[in-house]
BAFI-3210 file (N, C-alpha, C; in Angstrom, 3 decimals, decimal comma, padded with zeros to 6 digits):
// residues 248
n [1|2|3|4|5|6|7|8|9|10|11|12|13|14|15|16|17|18|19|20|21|22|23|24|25|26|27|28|29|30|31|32|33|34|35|36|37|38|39|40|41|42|43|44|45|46|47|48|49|50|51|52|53|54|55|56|57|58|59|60|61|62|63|64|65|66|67|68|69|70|71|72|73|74|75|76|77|78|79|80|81|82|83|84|85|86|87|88|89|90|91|92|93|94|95|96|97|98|99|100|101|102|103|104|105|106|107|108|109|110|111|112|113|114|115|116|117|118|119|120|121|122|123|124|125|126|127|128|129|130|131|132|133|134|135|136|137|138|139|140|141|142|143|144|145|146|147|148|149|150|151|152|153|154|155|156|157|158|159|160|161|162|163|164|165|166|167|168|169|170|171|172|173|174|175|176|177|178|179|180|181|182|183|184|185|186|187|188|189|190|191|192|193|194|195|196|197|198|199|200|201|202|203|204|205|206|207|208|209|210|211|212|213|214|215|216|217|218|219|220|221|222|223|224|225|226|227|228|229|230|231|232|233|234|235|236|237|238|239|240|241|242|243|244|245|246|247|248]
n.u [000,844|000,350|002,316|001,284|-000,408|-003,650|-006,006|-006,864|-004,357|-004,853|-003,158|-002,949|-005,091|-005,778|-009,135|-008,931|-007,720|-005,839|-007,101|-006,881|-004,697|-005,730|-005,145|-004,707|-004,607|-005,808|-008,004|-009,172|-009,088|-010,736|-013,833|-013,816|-012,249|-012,822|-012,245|-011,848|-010,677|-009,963|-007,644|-007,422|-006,741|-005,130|-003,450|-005,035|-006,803|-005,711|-005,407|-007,928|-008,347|-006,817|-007,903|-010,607|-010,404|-008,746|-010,937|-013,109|-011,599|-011,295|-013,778|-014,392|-015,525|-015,356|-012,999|-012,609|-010,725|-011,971|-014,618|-013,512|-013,060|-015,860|-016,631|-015,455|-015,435|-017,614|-020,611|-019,774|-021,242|-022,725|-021,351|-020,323|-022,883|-022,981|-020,458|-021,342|-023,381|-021,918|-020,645|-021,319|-020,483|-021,334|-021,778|-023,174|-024,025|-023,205|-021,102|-019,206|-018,313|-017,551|-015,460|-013,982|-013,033|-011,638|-009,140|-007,884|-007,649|-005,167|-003,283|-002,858|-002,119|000,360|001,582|000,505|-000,504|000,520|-001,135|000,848|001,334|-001,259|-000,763|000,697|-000,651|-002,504|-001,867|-000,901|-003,060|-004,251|-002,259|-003,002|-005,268|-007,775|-010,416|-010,261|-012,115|-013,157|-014,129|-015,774|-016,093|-015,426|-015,449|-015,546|-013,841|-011,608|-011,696|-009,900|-007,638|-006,071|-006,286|-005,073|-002,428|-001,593|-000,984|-002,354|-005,200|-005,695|-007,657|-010,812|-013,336|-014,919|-016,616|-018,229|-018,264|-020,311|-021,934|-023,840|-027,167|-026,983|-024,867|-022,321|-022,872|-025,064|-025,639|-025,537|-023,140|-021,326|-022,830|-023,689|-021,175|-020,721|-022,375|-021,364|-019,033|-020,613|-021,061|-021,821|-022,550|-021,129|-019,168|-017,476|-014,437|-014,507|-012,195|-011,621|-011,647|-013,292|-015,428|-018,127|-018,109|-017,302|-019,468|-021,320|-020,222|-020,824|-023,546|-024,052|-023,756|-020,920|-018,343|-015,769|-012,839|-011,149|-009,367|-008,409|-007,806|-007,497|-009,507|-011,319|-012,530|-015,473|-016,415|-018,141|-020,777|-019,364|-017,405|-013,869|-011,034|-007,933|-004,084|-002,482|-001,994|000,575|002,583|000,429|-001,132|-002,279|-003,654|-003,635|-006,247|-008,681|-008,285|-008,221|-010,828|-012,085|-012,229|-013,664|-016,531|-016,372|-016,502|-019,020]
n.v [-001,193|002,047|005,022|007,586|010,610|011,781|014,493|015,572|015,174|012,966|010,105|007,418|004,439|000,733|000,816|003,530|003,608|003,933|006,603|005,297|006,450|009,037|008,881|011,816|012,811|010,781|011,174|013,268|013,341|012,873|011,203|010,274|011,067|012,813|012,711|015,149|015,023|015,853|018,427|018,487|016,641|015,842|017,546|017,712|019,649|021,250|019,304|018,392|020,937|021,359|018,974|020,006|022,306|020,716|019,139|020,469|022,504|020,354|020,343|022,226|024,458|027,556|027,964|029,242|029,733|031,289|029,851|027,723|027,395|027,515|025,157|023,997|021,386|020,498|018,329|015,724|015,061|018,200|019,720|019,065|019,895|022,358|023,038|021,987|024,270|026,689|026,285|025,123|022,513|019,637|016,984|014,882|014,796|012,545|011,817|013,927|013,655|011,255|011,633|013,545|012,133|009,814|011,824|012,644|010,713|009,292|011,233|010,770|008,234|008,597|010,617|010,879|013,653|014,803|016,673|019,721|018,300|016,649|013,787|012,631|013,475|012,019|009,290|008,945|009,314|007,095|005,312|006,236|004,381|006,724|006,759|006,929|008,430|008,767|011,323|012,289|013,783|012,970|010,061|006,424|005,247|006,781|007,837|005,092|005,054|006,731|005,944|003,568|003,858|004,571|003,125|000,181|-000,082|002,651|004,251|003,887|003,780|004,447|007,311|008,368|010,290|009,184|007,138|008,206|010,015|012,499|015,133|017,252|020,279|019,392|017,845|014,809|013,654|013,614|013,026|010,662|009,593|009,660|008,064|005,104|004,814|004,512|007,030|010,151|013,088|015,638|014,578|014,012|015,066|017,153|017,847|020,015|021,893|023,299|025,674|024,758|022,035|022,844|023,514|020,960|019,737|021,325|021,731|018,872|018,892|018,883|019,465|021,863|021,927|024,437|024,432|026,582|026,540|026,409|028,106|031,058|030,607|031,145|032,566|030,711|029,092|027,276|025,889|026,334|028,735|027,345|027,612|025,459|022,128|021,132|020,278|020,117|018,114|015,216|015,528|017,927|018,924|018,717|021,290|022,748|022,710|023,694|026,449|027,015|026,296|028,326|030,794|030,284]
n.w [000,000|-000,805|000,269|000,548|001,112|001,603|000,225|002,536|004,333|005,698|006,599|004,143|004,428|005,512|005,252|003,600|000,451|-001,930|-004,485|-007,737|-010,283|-012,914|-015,939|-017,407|-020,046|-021,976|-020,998|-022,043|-024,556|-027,945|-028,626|-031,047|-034,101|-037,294|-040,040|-042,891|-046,212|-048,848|-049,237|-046,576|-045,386|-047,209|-049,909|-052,128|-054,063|-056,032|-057,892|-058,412|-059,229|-061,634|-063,096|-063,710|-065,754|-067,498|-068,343|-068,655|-070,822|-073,107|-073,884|-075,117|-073,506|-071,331|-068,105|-064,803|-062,086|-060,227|-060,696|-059,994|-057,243|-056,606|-056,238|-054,412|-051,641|-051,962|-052,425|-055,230|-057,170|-057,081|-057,925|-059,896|-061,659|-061,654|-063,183|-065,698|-065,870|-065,632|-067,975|-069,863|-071,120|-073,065|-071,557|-068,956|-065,898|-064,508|-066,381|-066,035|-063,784|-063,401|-064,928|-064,161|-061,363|-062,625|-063,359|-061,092|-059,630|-060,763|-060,437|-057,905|-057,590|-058,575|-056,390|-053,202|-052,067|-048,800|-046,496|-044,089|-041,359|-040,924|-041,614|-039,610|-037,355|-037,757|-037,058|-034,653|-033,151|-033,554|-032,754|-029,465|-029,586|-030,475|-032,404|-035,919|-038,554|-042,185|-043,760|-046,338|-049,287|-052,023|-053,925|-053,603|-054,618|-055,097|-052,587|-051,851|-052,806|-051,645|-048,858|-048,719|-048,951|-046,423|-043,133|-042,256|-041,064|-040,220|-041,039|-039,495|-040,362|-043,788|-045,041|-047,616|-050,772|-052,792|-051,268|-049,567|-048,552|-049,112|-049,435|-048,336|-047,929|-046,081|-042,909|-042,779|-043,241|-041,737|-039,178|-040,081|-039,605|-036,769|-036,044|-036,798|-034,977|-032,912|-031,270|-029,278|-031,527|-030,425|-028,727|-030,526|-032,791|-035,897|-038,405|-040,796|-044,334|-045,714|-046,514|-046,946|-046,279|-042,958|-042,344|-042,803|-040,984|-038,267|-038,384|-037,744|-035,019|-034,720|-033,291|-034,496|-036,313|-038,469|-041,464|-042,901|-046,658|-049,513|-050,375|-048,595|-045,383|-043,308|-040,376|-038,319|-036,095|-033,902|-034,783|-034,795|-036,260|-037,414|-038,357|-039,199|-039,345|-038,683|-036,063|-034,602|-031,955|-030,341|-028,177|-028,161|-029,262|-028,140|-026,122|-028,205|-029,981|-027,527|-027,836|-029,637|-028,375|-026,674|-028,176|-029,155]
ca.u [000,000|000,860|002,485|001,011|-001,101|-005,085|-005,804|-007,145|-003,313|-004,453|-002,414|-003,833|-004,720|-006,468|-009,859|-009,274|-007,465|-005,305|-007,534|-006,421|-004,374|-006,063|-004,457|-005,336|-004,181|-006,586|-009,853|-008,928|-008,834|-012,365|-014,410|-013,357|-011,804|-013,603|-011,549|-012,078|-009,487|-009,145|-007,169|-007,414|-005,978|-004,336|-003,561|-005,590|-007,413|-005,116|-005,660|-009,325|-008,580|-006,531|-008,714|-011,336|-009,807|-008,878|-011,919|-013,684|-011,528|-011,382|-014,948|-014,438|-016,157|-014,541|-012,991|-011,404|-010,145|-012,899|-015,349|-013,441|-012,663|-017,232|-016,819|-014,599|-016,290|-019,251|-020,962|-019,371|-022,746|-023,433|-020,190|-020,999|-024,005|-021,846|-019,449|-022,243|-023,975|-021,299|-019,576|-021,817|-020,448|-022,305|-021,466|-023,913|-023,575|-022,490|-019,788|-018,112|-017,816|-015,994|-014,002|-013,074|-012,152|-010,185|-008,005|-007,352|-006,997|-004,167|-002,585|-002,903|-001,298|001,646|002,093|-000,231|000,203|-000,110|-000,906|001,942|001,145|-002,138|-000,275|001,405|-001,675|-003,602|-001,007|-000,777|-004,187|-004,184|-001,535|-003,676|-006,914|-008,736|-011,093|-010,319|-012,730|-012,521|-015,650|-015,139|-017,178|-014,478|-015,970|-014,814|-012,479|-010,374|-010,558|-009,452|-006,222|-005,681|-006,241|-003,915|-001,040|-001,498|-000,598|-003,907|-006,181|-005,665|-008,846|-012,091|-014,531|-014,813|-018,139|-017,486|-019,879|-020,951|-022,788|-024,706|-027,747|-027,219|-023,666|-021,980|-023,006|-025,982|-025,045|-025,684|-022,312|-020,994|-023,743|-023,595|-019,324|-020,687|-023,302|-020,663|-018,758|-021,429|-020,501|-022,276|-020,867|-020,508|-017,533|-016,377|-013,871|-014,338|-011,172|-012,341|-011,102|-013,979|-016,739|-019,351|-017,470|-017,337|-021,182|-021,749|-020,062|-020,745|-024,597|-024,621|-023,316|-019,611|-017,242|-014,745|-011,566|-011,367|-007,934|-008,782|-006,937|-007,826|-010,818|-011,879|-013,941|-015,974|-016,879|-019,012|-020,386|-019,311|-015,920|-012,332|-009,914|-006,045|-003,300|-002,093|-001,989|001,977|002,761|-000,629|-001,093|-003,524|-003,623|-003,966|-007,560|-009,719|-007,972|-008,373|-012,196|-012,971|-012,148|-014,958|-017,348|-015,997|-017,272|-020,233]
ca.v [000,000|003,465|006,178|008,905|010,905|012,098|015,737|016,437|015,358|012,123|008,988|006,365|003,444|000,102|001,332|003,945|002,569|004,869|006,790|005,144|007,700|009,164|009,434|013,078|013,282|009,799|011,990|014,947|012,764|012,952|009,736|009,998|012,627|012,709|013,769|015,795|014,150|016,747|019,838|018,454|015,446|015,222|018,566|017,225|020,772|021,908|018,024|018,665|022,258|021,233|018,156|020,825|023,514|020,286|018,559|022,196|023,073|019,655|020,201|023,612|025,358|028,306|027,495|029,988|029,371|031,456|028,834|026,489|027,594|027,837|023,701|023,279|020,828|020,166|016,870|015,850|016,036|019,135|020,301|018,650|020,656|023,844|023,382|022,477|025,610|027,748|026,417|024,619|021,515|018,669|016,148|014,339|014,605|010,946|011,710|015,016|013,026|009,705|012,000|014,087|011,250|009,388|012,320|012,826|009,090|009,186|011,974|010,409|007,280|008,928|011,163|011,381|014,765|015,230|018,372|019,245|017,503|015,451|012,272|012,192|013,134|011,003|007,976|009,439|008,788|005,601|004,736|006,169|004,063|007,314|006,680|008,274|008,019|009,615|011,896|012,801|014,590|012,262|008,653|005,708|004,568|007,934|007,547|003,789|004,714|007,710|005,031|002,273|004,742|004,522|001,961|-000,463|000,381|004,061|004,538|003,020|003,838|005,781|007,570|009,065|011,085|008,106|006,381|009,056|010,529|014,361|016,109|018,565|020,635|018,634|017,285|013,290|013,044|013,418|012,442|008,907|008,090|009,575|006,562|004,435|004,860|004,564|007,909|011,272|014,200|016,391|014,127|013,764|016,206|016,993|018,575|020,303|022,852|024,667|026,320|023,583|021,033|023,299|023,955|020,129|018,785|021,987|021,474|017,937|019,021|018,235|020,313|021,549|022,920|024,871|024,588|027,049|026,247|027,141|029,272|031,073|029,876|032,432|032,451|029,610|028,563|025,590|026,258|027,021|028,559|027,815|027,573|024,048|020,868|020,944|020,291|019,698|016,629|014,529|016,258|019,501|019,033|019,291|022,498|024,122|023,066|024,356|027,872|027,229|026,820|029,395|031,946|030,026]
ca.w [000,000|-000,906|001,974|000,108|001,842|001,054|000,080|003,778|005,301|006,730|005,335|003,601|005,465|004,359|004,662|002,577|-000,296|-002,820|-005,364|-008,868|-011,213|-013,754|-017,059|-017,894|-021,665|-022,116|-020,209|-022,510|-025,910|-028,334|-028,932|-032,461|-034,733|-038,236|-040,926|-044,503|-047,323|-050,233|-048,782|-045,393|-045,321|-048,604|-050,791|-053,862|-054,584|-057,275|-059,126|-058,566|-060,211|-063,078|-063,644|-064,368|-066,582|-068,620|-068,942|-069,544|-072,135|-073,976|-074,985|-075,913|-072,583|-070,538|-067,054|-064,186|-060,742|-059,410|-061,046|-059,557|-056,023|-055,790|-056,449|-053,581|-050,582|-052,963|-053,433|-056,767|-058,417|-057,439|-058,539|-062,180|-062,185|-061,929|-064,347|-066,856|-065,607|-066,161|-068,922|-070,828|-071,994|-073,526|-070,513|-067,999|-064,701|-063,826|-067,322|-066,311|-062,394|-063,454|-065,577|-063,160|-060,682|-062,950|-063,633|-059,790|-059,264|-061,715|-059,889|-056,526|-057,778|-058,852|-055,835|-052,228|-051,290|-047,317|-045,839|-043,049|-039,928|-041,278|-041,539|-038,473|-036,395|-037,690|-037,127|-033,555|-032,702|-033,880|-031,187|-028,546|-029,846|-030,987|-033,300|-037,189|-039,935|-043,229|-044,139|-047,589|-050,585|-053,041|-053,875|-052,779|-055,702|-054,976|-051,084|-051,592|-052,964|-050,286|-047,644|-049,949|-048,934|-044,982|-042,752|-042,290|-040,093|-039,876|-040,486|-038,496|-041,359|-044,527|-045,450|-049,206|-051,365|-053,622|-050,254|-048,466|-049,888|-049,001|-049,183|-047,459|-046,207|-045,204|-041,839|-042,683|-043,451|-040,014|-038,630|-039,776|-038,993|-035,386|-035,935|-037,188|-034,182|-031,582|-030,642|-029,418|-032,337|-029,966|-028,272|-031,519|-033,774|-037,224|-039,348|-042,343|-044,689|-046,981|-045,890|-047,085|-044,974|-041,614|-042,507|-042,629|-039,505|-037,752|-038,586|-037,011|-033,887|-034,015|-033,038|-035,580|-036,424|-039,769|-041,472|-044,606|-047,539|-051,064|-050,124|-047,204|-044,332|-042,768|-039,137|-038,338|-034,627|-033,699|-035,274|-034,721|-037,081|-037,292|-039,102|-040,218|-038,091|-038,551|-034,595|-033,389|-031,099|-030,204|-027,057|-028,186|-029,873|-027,120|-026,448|-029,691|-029,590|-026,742|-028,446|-030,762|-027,263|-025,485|-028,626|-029,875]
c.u [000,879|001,224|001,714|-000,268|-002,273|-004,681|-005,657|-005,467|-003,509|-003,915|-003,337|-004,025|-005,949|-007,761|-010,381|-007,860|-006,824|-006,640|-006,460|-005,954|-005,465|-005,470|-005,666|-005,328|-005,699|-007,880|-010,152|-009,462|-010,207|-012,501|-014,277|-012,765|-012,509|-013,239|-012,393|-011,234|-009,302|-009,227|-007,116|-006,557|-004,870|-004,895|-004,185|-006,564|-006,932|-005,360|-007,102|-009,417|-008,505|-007,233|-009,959|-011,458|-009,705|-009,866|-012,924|-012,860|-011,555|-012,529|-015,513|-015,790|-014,895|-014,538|-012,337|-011,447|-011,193|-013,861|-015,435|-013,560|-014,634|-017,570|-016,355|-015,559|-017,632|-019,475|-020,727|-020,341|-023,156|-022,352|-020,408|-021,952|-023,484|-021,037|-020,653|-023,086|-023,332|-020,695|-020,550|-021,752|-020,952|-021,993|-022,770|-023,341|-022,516|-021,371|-019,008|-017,483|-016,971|-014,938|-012,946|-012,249|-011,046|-008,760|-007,272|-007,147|-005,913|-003,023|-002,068|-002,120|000,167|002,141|000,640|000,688|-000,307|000,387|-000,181|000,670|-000,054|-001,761|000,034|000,733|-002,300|-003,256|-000,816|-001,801|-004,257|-003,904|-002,124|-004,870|-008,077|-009,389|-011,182|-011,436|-012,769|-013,927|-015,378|-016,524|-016,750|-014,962|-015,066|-013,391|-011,649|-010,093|-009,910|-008,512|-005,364|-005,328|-005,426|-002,509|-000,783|-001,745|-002,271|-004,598|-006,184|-006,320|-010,200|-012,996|-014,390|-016,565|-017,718|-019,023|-020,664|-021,856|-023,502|-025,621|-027,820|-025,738|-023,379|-022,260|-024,242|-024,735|-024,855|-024,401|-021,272|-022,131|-023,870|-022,071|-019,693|-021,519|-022,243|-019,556|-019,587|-021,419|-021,464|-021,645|-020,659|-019,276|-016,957|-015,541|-013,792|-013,513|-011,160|-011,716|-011,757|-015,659|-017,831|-018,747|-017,798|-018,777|-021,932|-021,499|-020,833|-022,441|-024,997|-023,759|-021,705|-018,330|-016,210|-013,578|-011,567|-010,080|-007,901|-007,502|-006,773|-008,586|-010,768|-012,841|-014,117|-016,439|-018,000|-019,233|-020,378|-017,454|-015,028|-011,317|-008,292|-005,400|-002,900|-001,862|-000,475|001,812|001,912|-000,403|-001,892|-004,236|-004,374|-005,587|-008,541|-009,656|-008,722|-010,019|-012,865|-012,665|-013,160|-016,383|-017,269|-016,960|-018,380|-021,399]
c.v [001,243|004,326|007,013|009,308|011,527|013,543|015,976|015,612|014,113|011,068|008,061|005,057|002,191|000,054|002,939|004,108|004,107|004,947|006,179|006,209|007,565|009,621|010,658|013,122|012,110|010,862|012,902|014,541|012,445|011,426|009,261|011,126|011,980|013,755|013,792|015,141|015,531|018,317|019,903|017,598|015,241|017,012|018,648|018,108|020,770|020,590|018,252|020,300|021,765|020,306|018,923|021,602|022,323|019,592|019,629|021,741|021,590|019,451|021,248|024,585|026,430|027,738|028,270|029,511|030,073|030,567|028,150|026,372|027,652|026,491|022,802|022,749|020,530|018,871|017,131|015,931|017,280|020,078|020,649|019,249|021,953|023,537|023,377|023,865|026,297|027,622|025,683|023,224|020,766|017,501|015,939|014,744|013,617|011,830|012,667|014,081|011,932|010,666|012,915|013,030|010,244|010,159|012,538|011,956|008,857|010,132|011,735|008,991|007,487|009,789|011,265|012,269|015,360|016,459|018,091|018,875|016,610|014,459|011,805|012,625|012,113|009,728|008,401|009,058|007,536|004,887|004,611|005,163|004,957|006,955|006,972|007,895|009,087|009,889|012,600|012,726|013,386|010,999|007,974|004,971|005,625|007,252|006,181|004,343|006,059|006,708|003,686|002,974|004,935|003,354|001,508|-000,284|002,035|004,694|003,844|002,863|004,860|005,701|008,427|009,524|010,371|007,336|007,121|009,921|011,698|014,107|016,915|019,503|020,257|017,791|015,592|013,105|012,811|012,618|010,520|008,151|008,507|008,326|005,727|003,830|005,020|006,070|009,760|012,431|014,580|015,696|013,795|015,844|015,992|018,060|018,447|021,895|024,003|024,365|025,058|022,193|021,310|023,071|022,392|019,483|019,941|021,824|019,750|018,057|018,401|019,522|020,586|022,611|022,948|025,084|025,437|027,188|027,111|027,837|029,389|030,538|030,598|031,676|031,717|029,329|026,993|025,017|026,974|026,984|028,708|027,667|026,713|023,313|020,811|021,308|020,089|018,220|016,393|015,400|017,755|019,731|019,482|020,474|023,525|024,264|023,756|026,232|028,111|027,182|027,876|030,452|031,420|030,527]
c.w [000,000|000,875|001,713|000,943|001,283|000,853|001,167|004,441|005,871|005,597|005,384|004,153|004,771|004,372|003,679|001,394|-001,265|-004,342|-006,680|-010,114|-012,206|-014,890|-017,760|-019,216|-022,347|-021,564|-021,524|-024,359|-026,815|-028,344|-030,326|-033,125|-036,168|-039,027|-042,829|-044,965|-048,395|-049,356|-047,110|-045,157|-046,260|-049,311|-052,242|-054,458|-055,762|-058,306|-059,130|-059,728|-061,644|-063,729|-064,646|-065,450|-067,717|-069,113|-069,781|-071,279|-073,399|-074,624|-075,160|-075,270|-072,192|-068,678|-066,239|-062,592|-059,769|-059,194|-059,954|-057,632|-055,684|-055,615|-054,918|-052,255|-050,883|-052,836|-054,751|-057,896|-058,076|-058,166|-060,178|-062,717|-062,552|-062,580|-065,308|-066,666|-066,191|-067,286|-070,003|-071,676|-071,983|-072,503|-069,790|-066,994|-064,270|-065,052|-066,671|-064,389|-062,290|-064,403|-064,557|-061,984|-061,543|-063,389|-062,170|-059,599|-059,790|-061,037|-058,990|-056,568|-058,087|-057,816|-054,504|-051,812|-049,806|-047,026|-044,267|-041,677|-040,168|-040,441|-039,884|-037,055|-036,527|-037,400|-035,249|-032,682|-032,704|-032,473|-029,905|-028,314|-029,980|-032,438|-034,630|-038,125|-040,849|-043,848|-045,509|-048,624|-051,764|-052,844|-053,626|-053,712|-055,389|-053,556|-051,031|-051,789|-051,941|-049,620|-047,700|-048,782|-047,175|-044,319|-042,687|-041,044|-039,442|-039,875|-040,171|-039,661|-042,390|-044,716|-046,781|-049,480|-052,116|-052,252|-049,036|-049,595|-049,983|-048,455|-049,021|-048,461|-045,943|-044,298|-041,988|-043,422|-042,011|-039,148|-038,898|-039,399|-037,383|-035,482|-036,293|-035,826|-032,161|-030,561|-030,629|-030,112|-031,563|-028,559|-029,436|-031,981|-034,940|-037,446|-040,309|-042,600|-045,673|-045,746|-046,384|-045,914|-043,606|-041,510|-042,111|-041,142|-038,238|-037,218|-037,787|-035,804|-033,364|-033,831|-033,694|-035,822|-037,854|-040,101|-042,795|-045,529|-048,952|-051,693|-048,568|-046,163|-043,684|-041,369|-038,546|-036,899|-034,568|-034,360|-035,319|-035,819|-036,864|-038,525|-040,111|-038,572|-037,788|-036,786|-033,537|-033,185|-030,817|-029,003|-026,837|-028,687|-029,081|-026,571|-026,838|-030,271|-028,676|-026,598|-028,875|-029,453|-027,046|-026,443|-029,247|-028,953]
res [x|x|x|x|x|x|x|x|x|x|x|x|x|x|x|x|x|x|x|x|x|x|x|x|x|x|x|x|x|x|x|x|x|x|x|x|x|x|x|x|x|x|x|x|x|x|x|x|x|x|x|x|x|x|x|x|x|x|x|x|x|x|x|x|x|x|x|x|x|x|x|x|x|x|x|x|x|x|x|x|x|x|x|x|x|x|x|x|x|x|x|x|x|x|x|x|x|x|x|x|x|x|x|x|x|x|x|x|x|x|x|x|x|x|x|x|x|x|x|x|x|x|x|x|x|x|x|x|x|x|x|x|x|x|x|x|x|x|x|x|x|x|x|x|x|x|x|x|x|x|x|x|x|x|x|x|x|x|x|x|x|x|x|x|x|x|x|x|x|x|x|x|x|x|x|x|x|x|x|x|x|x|x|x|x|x|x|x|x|x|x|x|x|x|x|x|x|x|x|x|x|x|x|x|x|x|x|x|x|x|x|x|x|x|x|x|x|x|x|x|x|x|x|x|x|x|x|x|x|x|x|x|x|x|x|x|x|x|x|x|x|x|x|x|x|x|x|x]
***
C-alpha cells in the first residue's frame, strides 16, 4: 500500500485505499476525430482544379479558378451541375464526375500529397486508440487509394460522397461516422477545410476545427480557425475546440 497521503493530510490506510491515477491526456482525448481528405488530409485541390480547366476546355467550354474555387467541398454532383452551368459543356452529370475522378486518381497514384502535420496526427491517434474516420465529398475509388497509402487500419470507417444521400453541407455526413462509431458528435472532432465542410459537420453538432486552404472559411459557430496541423497533437484538440465553445 501506498504512503502517500489524502488531500485532507491524513495517510492512507487500508480502509481507505489509494484513489487510482487518472491518465489526464486519455480523459482529454475525443471519442473519435472525423476527418475531410481533399485539402485536409491530402492537398488534392489543385488536381481537382486542373482536372477541371482540362476537362472544360477539352470540350471547348470556358474554365477559371474562381469557377473552380465555388466547387470546392461540394458533393461531386453538385459540382458537375456547376461546371455544366457555367460552362456549358455537352457532358452528364455521372460523365463530367468519373471523368473528373479518374483524372485525380491518376494523380494520386503517382504522388499522395499530405498536408503538413495530417499524416502524423492522424497515425498518432491511432496509437492512442482514438477513433479516425474519413468523411469525404471524393468517392470511394479515390478515397481507396488515399487510404492504400497509410498503414492499415488508420482509419475506423470511410463515409465518401458516392454512399450518403445528401452532401456537405448537409449534416448526414458526419452524422452517420458519429453513428458508425457509436458515438455522441458532440464528443467527436471533425477537421475540415472549406466552408461547405465546416457547414456540414458543424450542422450535425460536431465540433470543428477549420484549417482554410484554397478558399476562405468564414466564421461559423461551432468552429475554430487555425493555421495548419503541422505540430498539433492529439492532445492539443480538445484544447483548440474548446475555443470554438468558449465563442459560440
Amino acid at each position: 500500500m501506498s504512503l502517500s497521503h489524502a488531500a485532507g493530510g491524513a495517510p492512507a490506510t487500508a480502509d481507505q485505499p489509494d484513489e487510482p491515477a487518472v491518465d489526464s491526456t486519455a480523459a482529454s482525448l475525443p471519442a473519435a476525430v472525423l476527418w475531410d481528405m481533399d485539402g485536409t488530409l491530402v492537398d488534392t485541390e489543385p488536381y481537382w482544379i486542373e482536372a477541371e480547366h482540362e476537362l472544360v476546355g477539352a470540350h471547348g467550354g470556358v474554365w477559371n479558378d474562381e469557377f473552380a474555387h465555388q466547387l470546392v467541398g461540394n458533393a461531386l454532383e453538385v459540382s458537375a451541375q456547376l461546371i455544366i452551368d457555367q460552362s456549358g459543356i455537352p457532358l452528364s452529370v455521372p460523365e463530367i464526375v468519373d471523368a473528373l475522378l479518374q483524372r485525380v486518381i491518376r494523380r494520386v497514384e503517382q504522388r499522395v500529397p499530405w498536408r503538413p502535420g495530417a499524416r502524423e496526427l492522424l497515425l498518432e491517434l491511432g496509437s492512442l486508440g482514438v477513433p479516425s474516420l474519413l468523411v469525404t465529398m471524393s468517392w470511394r475509388s479515390l478515397a481507396d487509394v488515399v487510404v492504400r497509402n497509410l498503414p492499415e487500419g488508420a482509419f475506423d470507417h470511410l463515409v465518401t460522397g458516392d454512399e450518403v444521400s445528401h452532401g456537405k453541407p448537409h449534416p448526414e455526413p458526419y452524422l452517420e461516422a458519429a453513428r458508425l462509431v457509436g458515438a455522441d458528435p458532440a464528443d467527436c472532432i471533425a477537421i475540415e477545410d472549406s466552408p461547405a465542410g465546416v457547414r456540414s459537420a458543424t450542422a450535425a453538432g460536431v465540433p470543428t476545427i477549420a484549417i482554410p486552404h484554397v478558399v476562405p472559411v468564414p466564421e461559423i459557430d461551432g468552429a475554430v480557425h487555425i493555421d495548419t496541423l503541422a505540430g498539433v497533437r492529439a492532445a492539443d484538440l480538445a484544447g483548440i475546440v474548446a475555443r470554438a465553445r468558449r465563442s459560440s
